[in-house]
Biopython code that builds the backbone (N, CA, C, O; Angstrom):
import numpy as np
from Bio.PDB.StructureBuilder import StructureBuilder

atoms = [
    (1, "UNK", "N", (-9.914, 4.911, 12.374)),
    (1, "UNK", "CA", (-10.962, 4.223, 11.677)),
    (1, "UNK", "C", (-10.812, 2.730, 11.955)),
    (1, "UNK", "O", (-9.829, 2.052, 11.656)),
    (2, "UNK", "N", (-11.840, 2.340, 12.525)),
    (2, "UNK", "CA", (-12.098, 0.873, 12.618)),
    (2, "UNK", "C", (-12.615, 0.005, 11.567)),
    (2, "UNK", "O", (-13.605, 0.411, 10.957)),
    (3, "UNK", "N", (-12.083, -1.187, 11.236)),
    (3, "UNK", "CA", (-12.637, -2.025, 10.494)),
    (3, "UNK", "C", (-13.181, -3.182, 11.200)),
    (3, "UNK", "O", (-12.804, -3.672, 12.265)),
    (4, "UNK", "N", (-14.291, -3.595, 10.294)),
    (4, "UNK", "CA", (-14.724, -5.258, 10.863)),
    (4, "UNK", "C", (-14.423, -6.301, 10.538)),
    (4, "UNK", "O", (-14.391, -6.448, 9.317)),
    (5, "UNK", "N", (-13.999, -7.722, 11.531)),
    (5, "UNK", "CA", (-13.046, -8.695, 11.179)),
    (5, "UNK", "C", (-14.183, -9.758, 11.069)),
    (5, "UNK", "O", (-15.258, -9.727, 11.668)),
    (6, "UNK", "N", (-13.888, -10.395, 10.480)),
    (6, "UNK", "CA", (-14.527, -12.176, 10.565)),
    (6, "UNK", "C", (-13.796, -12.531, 11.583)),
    (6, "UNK", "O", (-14.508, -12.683, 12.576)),
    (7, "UNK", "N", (-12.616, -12.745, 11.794)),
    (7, "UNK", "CA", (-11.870, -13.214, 12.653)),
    (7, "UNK", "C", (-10.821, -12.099, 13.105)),
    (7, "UNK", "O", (-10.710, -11.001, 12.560)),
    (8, "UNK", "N", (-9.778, -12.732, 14.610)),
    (8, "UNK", "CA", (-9.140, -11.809, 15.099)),
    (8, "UNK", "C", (-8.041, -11.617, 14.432)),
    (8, "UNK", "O", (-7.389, -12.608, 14.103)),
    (9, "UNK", "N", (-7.557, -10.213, 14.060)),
    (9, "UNK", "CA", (-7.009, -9.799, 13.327)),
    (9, "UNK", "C", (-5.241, -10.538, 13.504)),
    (9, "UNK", "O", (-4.489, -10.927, 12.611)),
    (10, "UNK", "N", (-5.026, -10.510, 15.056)),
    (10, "UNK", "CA", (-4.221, -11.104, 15.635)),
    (10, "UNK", "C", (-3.529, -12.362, 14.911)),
    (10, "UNK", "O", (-2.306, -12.491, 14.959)),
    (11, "UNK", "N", (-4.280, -13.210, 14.292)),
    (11, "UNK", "CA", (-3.856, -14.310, 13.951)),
    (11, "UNK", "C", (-3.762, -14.408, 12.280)),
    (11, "UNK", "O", (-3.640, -15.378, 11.532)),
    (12, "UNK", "N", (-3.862, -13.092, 12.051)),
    (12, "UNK", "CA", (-3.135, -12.805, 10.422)),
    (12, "UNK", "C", (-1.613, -13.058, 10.354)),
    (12, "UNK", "O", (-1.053, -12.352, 11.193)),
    (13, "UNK", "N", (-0.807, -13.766, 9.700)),
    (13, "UNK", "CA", (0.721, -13.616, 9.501)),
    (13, "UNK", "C", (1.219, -12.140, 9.331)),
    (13, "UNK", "O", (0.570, -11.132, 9.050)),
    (14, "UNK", "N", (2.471, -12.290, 9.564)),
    (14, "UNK", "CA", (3.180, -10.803, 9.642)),
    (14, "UNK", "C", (3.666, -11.307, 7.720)),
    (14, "UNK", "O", (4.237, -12.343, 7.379)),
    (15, "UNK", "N", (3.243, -10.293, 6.914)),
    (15, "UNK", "CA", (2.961, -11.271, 5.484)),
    (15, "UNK", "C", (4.658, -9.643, 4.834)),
    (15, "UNK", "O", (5.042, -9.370, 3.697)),
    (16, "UNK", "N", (4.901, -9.331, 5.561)),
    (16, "UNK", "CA", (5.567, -8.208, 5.031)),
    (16, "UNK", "C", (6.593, -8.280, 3.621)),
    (16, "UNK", "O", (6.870, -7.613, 2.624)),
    (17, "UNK", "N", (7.009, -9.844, 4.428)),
    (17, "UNK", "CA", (8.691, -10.068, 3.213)),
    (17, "UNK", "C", (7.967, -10.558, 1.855)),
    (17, "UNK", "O", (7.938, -10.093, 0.716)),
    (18, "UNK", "N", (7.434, -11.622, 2.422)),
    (18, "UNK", "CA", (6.484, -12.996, 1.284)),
    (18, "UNK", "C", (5.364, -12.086, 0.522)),
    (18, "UNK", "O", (5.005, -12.526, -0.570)),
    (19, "UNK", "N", (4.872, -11.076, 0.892)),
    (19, "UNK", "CA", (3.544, -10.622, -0.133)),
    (19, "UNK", "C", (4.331, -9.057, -0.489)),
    (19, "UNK", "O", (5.058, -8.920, -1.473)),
    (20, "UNK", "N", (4.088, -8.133, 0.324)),
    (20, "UNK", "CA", (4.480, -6.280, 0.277)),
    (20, "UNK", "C", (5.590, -6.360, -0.315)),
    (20, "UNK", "O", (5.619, -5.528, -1.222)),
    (21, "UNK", "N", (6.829, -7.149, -0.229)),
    (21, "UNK", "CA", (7.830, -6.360, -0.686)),
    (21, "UNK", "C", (7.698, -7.157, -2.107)),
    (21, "UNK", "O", (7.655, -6.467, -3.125)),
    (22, "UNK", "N", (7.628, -8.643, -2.226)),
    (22, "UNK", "CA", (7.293, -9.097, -3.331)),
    (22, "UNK", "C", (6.574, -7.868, -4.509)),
    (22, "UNK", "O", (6.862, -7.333, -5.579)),
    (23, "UNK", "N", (5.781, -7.872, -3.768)),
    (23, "UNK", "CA", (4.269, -6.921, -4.810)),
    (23, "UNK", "C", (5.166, -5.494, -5.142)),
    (23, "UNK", "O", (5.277, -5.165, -6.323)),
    (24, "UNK", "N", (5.809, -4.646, -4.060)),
    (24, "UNK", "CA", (5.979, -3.384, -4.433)),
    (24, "UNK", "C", (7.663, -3.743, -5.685)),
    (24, "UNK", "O", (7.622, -3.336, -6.846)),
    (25, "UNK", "N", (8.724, -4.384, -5.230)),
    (25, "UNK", "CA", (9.404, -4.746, -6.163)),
    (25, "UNK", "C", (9.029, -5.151, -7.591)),
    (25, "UNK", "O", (9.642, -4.671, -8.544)),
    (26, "UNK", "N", (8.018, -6.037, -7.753)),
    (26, "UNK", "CA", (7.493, -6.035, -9.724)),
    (26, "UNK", "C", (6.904, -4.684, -9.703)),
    (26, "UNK", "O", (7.078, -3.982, -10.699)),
    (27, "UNK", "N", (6.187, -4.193, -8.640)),
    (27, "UNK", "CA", (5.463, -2.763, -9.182)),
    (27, "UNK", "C", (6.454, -1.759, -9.534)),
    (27, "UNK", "O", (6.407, -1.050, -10.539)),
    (28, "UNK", "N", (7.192, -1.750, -8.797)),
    (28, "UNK", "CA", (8.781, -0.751, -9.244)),
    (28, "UNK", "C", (9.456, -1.308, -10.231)),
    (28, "UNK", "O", (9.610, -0.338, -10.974)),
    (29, "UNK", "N", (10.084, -2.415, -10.873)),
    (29, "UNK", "CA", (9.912, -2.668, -12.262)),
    (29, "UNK", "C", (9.276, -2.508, -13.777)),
    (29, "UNK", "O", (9.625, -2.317, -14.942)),
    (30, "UNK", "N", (7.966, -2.741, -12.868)),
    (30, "UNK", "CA", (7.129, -2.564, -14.310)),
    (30, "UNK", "C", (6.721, -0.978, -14.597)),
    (30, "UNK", "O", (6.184, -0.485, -15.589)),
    (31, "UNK", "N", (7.146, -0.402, -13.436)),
    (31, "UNK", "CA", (6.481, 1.447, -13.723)),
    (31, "UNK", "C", (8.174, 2.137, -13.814)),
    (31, "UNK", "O", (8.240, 3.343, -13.580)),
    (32, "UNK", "N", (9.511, 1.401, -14.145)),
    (32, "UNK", "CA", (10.533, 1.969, -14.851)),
    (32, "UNK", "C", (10.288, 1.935, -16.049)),
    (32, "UNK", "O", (10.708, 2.854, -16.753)),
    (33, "UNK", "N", (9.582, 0.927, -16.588)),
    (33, "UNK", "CA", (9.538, 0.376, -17.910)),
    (33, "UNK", "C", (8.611, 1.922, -19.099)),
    (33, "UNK", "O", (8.858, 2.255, -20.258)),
    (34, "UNK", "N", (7.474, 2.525, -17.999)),
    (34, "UNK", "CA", (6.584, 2.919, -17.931)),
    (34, "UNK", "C", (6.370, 4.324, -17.787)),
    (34, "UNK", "O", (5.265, 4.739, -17.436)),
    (35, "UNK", "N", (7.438, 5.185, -18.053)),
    (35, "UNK", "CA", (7.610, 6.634, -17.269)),
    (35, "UNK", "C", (6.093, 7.452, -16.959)),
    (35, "UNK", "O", (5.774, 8.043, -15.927)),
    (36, "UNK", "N", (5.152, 7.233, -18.437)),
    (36, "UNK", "CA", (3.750, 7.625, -18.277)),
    (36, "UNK", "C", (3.217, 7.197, -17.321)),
    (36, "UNK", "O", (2.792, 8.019, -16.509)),
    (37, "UNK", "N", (3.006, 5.492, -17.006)),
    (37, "UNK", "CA", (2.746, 5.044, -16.180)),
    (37, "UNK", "C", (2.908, 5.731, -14.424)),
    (37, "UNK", "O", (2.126, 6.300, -13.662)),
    (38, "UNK", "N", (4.460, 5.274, -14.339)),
    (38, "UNK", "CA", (4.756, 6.089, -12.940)),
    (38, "UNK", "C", (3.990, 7.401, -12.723)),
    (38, "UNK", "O", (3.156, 7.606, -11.842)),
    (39, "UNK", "N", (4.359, 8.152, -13.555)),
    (39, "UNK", "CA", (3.959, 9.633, -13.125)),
    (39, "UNK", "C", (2.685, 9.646, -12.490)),
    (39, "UNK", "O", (2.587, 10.250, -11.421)),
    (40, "UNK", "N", (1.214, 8.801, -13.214)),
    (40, "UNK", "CA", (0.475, 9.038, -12.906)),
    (40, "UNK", "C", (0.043, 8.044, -11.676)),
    (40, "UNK", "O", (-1.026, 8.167, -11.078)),
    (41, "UNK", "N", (1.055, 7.009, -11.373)),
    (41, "UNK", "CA", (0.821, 6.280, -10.174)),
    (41, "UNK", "C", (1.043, 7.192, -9.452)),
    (41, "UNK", "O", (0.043, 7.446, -8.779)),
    (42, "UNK", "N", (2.031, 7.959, -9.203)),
    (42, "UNK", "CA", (2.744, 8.919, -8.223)),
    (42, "UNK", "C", (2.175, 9.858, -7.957)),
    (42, "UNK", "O", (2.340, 10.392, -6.860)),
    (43, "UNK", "N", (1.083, 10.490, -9.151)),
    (43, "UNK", "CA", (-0.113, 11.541, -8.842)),
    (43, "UNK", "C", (-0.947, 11.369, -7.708)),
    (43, "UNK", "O", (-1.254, 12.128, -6.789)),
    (44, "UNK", "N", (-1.372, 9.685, -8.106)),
    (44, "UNK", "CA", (-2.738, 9.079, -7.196)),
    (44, "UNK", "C", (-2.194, 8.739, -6.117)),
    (44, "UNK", "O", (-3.062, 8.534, -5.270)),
    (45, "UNK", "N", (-0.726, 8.509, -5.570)),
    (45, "UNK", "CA", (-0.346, 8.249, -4.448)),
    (45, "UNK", "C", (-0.678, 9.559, -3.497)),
    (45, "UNK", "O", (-1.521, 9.536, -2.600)),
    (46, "UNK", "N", (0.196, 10.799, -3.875)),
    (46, "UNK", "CA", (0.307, 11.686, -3.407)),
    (46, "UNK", "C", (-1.556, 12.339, -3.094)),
    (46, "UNK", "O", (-1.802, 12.695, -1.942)),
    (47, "UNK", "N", (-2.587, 12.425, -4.055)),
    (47, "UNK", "CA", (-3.663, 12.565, -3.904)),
    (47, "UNK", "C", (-4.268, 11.897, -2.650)),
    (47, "UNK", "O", (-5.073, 12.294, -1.808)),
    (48, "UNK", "N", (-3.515, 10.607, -2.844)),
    (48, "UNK", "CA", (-4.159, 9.740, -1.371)),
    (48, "UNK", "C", (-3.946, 10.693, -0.102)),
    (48, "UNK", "O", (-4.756, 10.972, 0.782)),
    (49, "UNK", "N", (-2.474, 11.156, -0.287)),
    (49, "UNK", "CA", (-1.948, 11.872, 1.124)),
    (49, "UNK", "C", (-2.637, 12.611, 1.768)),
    (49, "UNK", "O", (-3.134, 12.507, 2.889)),
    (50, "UNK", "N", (-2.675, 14.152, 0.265)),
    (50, "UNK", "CA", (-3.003, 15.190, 0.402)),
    (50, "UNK", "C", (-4.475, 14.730, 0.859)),
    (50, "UNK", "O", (-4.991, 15.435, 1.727)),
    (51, "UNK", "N", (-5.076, 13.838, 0.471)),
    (51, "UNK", "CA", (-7.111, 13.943, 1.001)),
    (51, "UNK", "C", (-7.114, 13.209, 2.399)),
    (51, "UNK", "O", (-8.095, 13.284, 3.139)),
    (52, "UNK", "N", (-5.553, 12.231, 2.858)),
    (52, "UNK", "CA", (-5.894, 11.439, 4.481)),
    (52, "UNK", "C", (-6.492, 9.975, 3.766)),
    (52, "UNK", "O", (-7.044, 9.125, 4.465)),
    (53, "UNK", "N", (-6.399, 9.891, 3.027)),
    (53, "UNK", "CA", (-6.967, 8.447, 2.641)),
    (53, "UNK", "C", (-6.016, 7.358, 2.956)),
    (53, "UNK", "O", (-6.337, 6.175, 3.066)),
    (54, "UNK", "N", (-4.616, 7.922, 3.118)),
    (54, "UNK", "CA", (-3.256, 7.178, 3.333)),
    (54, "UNK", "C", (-2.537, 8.094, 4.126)),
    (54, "UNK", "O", (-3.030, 9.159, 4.500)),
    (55, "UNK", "N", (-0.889, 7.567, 4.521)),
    (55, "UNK", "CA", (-0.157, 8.817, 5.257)),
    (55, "UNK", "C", (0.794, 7.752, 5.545)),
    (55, "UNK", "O", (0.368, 6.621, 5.780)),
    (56, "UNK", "N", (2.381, 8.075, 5.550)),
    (56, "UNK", "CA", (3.533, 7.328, 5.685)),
    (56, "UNK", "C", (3.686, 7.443, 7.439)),
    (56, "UNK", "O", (3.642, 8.466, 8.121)),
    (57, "UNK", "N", (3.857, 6.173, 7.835)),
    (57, "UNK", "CA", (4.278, 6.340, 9.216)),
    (57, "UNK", "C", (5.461, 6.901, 9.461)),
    (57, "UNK", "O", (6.349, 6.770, 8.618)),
    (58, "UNK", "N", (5.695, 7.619, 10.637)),
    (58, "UNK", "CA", (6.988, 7.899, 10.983)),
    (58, "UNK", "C", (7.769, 6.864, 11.783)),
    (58, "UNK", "O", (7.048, 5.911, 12.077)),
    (59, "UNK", "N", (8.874, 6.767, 12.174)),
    (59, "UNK", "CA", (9.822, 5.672, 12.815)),
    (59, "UNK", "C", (8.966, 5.745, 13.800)),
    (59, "UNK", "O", (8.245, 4.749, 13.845)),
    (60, "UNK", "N", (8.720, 6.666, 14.750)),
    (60, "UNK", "CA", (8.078, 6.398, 16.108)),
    (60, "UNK", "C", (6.929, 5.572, 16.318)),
    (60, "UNK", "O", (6.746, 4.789, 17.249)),
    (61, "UNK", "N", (5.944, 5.907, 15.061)),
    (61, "UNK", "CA", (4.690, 5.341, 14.903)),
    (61, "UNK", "C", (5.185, 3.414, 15.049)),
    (61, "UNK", "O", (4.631, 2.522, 15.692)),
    (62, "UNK", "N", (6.200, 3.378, 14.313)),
    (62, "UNK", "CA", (5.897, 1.990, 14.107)),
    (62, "UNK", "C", (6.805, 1.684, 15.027)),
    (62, "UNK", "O", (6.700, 0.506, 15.370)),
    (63, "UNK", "N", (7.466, 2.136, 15.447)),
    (63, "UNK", "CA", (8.796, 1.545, 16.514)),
    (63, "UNK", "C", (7.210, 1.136, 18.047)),
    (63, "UNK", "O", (7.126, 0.112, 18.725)),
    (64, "UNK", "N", (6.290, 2.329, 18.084)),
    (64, "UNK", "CA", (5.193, 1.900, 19.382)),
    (64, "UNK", "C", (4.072, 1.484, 18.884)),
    (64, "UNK", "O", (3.043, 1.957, 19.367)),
    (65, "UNK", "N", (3.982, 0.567, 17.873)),
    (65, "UNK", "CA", (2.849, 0.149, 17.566)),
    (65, "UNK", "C", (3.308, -1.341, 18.199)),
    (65, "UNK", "O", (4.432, -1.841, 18.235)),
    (66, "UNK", "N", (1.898, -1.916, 18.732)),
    (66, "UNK", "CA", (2.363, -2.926, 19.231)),
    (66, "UNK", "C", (1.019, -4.450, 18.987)),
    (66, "UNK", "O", (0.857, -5.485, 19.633)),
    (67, "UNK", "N", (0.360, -3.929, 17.861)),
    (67, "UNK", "CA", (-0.874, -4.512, 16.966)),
    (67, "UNK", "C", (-0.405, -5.290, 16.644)),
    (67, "UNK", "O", (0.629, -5.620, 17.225)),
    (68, "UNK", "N", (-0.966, -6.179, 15.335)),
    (68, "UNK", "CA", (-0.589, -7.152, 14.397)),
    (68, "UNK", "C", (-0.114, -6.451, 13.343)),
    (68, "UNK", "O", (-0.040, -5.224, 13.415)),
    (69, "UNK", "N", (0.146, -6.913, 12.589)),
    (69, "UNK", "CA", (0.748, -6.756, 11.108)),
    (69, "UNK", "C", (0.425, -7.764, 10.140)),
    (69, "UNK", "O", (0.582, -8.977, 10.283)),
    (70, "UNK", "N", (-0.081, -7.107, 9.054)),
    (70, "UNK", "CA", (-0.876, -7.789, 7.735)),
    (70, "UNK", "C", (-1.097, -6.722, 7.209)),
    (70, "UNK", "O", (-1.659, -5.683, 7.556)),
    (71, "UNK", "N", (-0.252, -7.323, 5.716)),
    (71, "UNK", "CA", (-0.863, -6.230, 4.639)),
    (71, "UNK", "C", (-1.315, -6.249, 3.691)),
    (71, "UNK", "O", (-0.874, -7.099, 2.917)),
    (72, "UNK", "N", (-2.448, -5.334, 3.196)),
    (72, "UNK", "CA", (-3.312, -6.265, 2.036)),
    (72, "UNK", "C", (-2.817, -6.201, 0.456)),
    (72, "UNK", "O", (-1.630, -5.924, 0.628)),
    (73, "UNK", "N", (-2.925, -6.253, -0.398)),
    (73, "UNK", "CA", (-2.581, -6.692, -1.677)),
    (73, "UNK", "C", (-3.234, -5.564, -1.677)),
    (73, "UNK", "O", (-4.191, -5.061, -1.088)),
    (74, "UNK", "N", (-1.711, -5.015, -3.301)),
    (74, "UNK", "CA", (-2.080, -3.753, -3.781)),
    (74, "UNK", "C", (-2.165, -3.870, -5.000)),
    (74, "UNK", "O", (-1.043, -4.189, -5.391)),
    (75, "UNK", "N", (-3.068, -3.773, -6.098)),
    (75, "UNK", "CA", (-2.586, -4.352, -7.570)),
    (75, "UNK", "C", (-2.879, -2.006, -7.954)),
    (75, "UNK", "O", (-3.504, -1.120, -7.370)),
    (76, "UNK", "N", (-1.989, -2.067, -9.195)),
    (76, "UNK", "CA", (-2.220, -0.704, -9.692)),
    (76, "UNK", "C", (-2.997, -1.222, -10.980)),
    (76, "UNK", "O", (-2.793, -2.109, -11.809)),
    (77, "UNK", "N", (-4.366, 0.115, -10.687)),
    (77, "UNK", "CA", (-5.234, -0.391, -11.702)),
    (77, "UNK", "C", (-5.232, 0.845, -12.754)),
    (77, "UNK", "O", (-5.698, 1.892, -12.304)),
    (78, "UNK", "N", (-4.684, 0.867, -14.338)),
    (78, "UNK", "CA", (-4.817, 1.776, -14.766)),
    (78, "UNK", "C", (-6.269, 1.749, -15.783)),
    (78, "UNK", "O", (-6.673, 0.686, -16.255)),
    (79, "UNK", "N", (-6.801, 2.752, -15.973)),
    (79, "UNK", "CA", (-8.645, 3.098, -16.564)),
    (79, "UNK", "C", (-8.007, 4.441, -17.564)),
    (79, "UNK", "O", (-7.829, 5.543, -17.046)),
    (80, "UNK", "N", (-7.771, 4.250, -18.684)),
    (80, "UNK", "CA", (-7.555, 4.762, -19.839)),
    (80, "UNK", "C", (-8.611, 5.691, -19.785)),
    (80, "UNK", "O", (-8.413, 6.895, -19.616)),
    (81, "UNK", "N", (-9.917, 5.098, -19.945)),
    (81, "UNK", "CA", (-11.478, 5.543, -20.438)),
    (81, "UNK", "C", (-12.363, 6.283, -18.816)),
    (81, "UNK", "O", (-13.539, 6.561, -18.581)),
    (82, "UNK", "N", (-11.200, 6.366, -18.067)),
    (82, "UNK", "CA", (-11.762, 6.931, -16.271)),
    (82, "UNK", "C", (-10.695, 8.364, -15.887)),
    (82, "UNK", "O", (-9.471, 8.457, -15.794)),
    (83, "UNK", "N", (-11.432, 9.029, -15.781)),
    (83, "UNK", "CA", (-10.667, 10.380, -15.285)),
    (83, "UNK", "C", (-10.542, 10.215, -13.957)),
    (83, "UNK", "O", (-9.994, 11.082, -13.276)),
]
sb = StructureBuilder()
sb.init_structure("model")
sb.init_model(0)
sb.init_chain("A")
sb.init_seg("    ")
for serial, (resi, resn, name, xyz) in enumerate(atoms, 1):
    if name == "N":
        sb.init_residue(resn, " ", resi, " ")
    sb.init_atom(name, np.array(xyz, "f"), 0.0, 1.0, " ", f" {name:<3s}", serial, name[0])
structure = sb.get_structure()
C-alpha cells in the first residue's frame, strides 16, 4: 500500500530513539498502572494483526529494507461510550 507525500519521504529523520521509543516506554508505564486498560490495548493490537491492518516485521524484513525510516505518533485512545 502506497501513501501520498507532500514531500520526499527520504528526508524525514530516522525519529526511532527521540519519538517511538519515548512514546512506547510512557505507554508501557501507564498500561502497568492499568491492567483493564492493557488487556484491552492488547485486544486491539492483536485485532490489527489478525485483519492485516498491521504485522510485526521479521529480522530479515528489516535487516533488507533499504527505505527511509519515520515513525508516526501513536497516542492510545480509550472510548468508554464506543464498542
Amino acid at each position: 500500500m502506497l501513501f501520498p507525500w507532500k514531500r520526499d519521504p527520504a528526508l524525514l529523520p530516522d525519529n526511532k530513539q527521540k519519538l517511538a521509543i519515548t512514546r512506547l516506554k510512557a505507554l508501557e508505564i501507564r498500561l502497568t498502572t492499568k491492567p483493564e486498560q492493557a488487556a484491552a490495548y492488547d485486544e486491539q493490537m492483536k485485532q490489527m494483526v489478525e485483519t492485516n491492518l498491521s504485522k510485526k516485521l521479521s529480522n530479515e524484513e528489516l535487516k533488507s529494507y533499504k527505505g527511509p525510516v519515520h515513525y508516526i505518533a501513536h497516542h492510545m485512545i480509550l472510548r468508554q461510550d464506543s464498542p
